[in-house]
C-alpha positions as CSV (number, residue, x, y, z in Angstrom):
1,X,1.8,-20.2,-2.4
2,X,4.9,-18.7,-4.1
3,X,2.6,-16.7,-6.8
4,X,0.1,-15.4,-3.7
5,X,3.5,-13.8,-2.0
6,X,4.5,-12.4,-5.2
7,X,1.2,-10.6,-5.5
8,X,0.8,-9.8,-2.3
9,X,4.6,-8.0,-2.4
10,X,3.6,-6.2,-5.4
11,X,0.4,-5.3,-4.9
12,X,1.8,-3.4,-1.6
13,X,4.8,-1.8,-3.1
14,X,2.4,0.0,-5.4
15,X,0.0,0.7,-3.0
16,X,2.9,1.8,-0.8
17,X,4.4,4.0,-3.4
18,X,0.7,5.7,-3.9
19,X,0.5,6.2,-0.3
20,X,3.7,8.1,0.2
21,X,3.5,10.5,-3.2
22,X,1.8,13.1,-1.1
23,X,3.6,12.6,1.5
24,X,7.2,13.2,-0.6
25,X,5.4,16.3,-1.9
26,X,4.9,18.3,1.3
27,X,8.3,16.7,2.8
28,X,9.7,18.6,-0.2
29,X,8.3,21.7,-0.1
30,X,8.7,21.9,3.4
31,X,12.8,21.8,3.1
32,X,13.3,23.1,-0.4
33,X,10.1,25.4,-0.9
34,X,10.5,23.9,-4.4
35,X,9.0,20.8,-6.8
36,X,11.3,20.1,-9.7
37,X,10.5,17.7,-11.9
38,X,13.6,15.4,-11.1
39,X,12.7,14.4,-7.5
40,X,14.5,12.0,-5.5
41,X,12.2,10.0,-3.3
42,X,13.9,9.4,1.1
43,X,14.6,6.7,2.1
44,X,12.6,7.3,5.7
45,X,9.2,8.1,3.3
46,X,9.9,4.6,2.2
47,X,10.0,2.9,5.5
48,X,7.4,4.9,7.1
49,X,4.9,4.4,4.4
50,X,5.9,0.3,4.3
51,X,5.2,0.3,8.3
52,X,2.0,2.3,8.5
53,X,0.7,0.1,5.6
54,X,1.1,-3.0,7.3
55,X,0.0,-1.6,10.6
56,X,-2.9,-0.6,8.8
57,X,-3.3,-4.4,7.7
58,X,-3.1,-5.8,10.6
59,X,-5.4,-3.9,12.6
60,X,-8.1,-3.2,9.7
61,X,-7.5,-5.8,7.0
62,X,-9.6,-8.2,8.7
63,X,-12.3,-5.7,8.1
64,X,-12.0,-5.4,4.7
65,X,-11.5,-9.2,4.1
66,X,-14.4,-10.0,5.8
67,X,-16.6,-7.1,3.8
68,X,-15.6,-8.5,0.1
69,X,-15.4,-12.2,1.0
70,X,-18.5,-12.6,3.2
71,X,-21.2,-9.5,2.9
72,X,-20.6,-8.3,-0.8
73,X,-20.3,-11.5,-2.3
74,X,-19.7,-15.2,-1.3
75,X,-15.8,-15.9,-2.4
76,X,-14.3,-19.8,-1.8
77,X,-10.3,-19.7,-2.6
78,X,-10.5,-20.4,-6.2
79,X,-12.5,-17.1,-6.7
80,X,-10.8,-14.9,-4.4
81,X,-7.6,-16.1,-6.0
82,X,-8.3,-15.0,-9.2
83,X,-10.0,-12.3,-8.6
């Protein structure tokens, strides 16, 4: 149990942190008109990116759960596990 929480939390910090890249981007340009290459991520990109990712899991995960385990292959716990 512990090591499926520890891949589930980092599995969704870098999904997370892929999500809100674009979204730092245009937040920057929009109040500096600038990229450097020294960029220093807020705080409230962080947040809204962690709550619209788990939003998005709740409403649509079962979706995508259900797609890979059931239609696309058959997967018991061992195999989903380590896949």
């Amino acid at each position: 149990m512990l090591s499926a929480i520890t891949i589930s939390i980092v599995h969704g910090s870098n999904d997370v942190g892929n999500a809100i890249g674009p979204l730092v981007v245009i937040s920057l340009i929009y109040n500096e008109n600038e990229i450097s290459s020294n960029i220093d991520i807020p705080f409230w990109t962080i947040v809204f990116g962690t709550i619209a990712f788990a939003v998005g899991i709740g409403v649509l995960g079962y979706r995508t759960i259900n797609t890979i385990g059931s239609s696309m292959t058959k997967l018991d716990p061992i195999k989903s596990y380590s896949t």
